[in-house]
C-alpha positions in Angstrom: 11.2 -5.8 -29.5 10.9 -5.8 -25.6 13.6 -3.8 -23.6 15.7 -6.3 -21.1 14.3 -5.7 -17.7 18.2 -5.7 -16.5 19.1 -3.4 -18.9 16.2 -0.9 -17.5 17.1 -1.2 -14.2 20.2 0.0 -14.8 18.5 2.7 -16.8 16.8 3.7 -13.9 19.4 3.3 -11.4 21.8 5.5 -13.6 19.2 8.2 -14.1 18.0 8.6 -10.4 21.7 8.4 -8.7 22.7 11.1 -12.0 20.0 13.0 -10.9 18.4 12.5 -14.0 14.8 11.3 -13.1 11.9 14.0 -13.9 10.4 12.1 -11.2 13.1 12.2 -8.3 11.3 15.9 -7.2 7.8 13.6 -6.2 8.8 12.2 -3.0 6.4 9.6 -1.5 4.8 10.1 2.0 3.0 7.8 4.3 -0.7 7.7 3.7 -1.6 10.6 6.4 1.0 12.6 4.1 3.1 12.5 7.8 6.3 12.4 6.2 7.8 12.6 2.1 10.8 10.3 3.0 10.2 7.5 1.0 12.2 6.2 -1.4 10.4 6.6 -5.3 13.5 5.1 -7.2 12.6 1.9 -4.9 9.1 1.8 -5.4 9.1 2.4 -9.2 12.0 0.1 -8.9 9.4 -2.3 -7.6 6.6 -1.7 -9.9 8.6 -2.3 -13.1 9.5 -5.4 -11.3 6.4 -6.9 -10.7 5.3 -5.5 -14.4 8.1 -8.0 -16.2 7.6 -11.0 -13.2 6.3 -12.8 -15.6 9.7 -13.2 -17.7 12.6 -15.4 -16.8 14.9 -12.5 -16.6 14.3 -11.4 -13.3 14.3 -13.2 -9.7 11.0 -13.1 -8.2 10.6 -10.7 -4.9 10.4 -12.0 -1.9 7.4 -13.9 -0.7 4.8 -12.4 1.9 4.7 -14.7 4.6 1.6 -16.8 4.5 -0.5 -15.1 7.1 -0.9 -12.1 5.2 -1.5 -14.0 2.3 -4.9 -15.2 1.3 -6.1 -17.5 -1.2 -6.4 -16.9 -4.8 -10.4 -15.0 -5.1 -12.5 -16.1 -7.8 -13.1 -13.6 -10.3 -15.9 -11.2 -9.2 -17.0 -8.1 -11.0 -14.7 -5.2 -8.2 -17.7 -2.9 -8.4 -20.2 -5.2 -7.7 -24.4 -4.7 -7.9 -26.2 -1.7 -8.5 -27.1 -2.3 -4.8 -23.6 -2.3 -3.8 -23.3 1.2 -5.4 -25.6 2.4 -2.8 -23.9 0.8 0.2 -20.7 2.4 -1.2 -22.1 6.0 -0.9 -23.7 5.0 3.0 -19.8 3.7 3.8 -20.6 0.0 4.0 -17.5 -2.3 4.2 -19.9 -5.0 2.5 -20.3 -2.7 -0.4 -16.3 -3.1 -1.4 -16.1 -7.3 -0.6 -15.9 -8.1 -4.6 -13.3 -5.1 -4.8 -11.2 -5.8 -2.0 -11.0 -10.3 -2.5 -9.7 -8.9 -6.4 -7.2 -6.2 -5.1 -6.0 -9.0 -2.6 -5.5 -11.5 -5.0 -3.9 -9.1 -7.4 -0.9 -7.9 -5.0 -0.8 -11.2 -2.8 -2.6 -9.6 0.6 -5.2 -10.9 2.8 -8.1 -9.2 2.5 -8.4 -8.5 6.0 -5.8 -6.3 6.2 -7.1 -4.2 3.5 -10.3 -4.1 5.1 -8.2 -2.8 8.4 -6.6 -0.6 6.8 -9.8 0.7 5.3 -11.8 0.7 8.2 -8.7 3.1 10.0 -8.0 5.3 7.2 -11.6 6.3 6.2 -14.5 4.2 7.8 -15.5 2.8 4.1 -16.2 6.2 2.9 -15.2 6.7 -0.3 -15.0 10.5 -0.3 -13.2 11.0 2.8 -10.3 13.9 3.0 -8.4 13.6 5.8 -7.4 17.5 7.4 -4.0 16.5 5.6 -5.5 16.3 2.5 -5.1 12.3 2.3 -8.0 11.5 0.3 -10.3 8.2 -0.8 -10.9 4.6 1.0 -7.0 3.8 1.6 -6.5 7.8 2.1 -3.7 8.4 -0.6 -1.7 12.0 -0.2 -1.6 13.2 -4.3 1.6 12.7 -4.4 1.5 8.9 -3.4 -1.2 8.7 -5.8 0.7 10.3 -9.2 3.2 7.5 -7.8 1.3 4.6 -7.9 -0.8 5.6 -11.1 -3.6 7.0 -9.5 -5.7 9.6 -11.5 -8.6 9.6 -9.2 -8.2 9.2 -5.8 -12.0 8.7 -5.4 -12.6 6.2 -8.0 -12.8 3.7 -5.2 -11.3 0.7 -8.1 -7.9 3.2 -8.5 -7.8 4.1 -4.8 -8.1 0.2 -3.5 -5.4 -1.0 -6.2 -2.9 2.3 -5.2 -3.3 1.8 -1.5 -2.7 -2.5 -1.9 0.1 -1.8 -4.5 1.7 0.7 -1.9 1.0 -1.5 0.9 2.3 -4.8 -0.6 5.2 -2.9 -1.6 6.1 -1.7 2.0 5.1 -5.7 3.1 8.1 -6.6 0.7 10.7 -3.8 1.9 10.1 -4.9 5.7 10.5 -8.8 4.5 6.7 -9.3 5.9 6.8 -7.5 9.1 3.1 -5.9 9.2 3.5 -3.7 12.0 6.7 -2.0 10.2 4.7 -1.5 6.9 1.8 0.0 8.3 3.9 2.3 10.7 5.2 3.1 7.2 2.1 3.5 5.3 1.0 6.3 7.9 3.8 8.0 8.7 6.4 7.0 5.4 9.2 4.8 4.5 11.5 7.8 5.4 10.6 8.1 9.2 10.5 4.7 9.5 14.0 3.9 8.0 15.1 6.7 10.0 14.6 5.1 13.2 16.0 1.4 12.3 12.5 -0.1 12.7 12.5 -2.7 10.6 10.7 -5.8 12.0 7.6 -6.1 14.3 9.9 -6.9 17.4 11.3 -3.3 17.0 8.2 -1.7 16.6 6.8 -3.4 19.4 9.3 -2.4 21.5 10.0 1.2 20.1 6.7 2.4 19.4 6.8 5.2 21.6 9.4 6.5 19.0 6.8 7.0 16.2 4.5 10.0 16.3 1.2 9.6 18.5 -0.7 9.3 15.6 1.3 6.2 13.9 0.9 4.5 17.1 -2.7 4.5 17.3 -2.6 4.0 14.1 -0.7 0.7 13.6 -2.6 -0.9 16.9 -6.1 0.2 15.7 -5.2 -1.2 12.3 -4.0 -4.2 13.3 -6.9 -5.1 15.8 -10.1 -4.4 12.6 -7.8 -6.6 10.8 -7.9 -9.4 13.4 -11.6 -8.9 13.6 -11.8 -9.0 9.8 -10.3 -12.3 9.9 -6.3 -11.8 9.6 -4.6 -14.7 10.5 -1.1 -14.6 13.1 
């Protein structure tokens, strides 16, 4: 017999606010490990959500706006060719195509953002370790990782799906604003919160508020992503 999703939502709001959760010591930080001040009851919260979405128990989230949504992919094999194996190891961004169109179509994202994001945090290369310790294509901190179900943050299949689960969940918290979820995907939900940035108009206009990093980063991110094909 299936546990009622409302009923475990309460479960887990009652443990985390009781200070109950084994979990509530792993705080979740941007990508660049910048900042642990994201909130783990929310994106756990989240996850469990999107694991019973399939039920009539629950509302759905709310919907990504269309631009950074993409059409359904066709099924592909993620890993692709034996020839696509070697790409991966040389850093080719062609290498992950198969890989990234499933991701996308998994969490709702277009798969130019992912590839802008992946083009930022790493440069394709599936071994990269930032001087953070951010690790992998989407350069996932550990503690992001053991958050999002991640064993192996260079198994480029777990690393994609952790870093478009994390990022689709931030693209939900900010109501579709990407500039606000990938100011908080490199420097955390915490810092970002902090400040009240919440839309793109804010970031825009506050950007100088953000570490020097974060700024590059959500400009540089946001212009591979254009070139990649992202739409608005």
């Amino acid at each position: 017999m299936s546990t009622d999703p409302r009923i475990m939502k309460q479960l887990l709001l009652s443990q985390w606010m009781s200070g109950a959760n084994p979990l509530e010591s792993t705080a979740l930080s941007g990508a660049s490990g910048q900042d642990a001040g994201g909130d783990l009851f929310q994106l756990l919260l989240s996850q469990f959500m999107e694991s019973t979405s399939g039920t009539d128990t629950l509302p759905a989230l709310t919907a990504v706006p269309s631009a950074v949504i993409a059409a359904p992919a066709a099924a592909v094999n993620p890993l692709g060719t034996g020839a696509d194996r070697l790409a991966m190891d040389n850093g080719s961004s062609s290498a992950y195509d198969g890989l990234i169109s499933a991701t996308a179509a998994k969490y709702g994202l277009s798969p130019a953002l992912i590839k802008g994001v992946m083009e930022v945090e790493s440069s394709f290369n599936a071994g990269a370790v930032s001087t953070s310790g951010a690790k992998g294509l989407m350069q996932l901190m550990d503690d992001t990782a053991r958050g999002l179900g991640v064993t192996d943050s260079f198994d480029p299949a777990q690393n994609v799906d952790g870093g478009a689960r994390f990022l689709s969940y931030l693209l939900r918290k900010y109501d579709g604003n990407v500039s606000s979820a990938l100011a908080a995907y490199n420097a955390g939900p915490g810092r970002v919160d902090r400040l009240g940035l919440t839309t793109d108009e804010q970031i825009r206009a506050r950007l100088g508020e953000l570490p020097k990093e974060t700024q590059r980063y959500v400009v540089k991110v946001l212009e591979a992503a254009h070139r990649w094909g992202l739409q608005g």
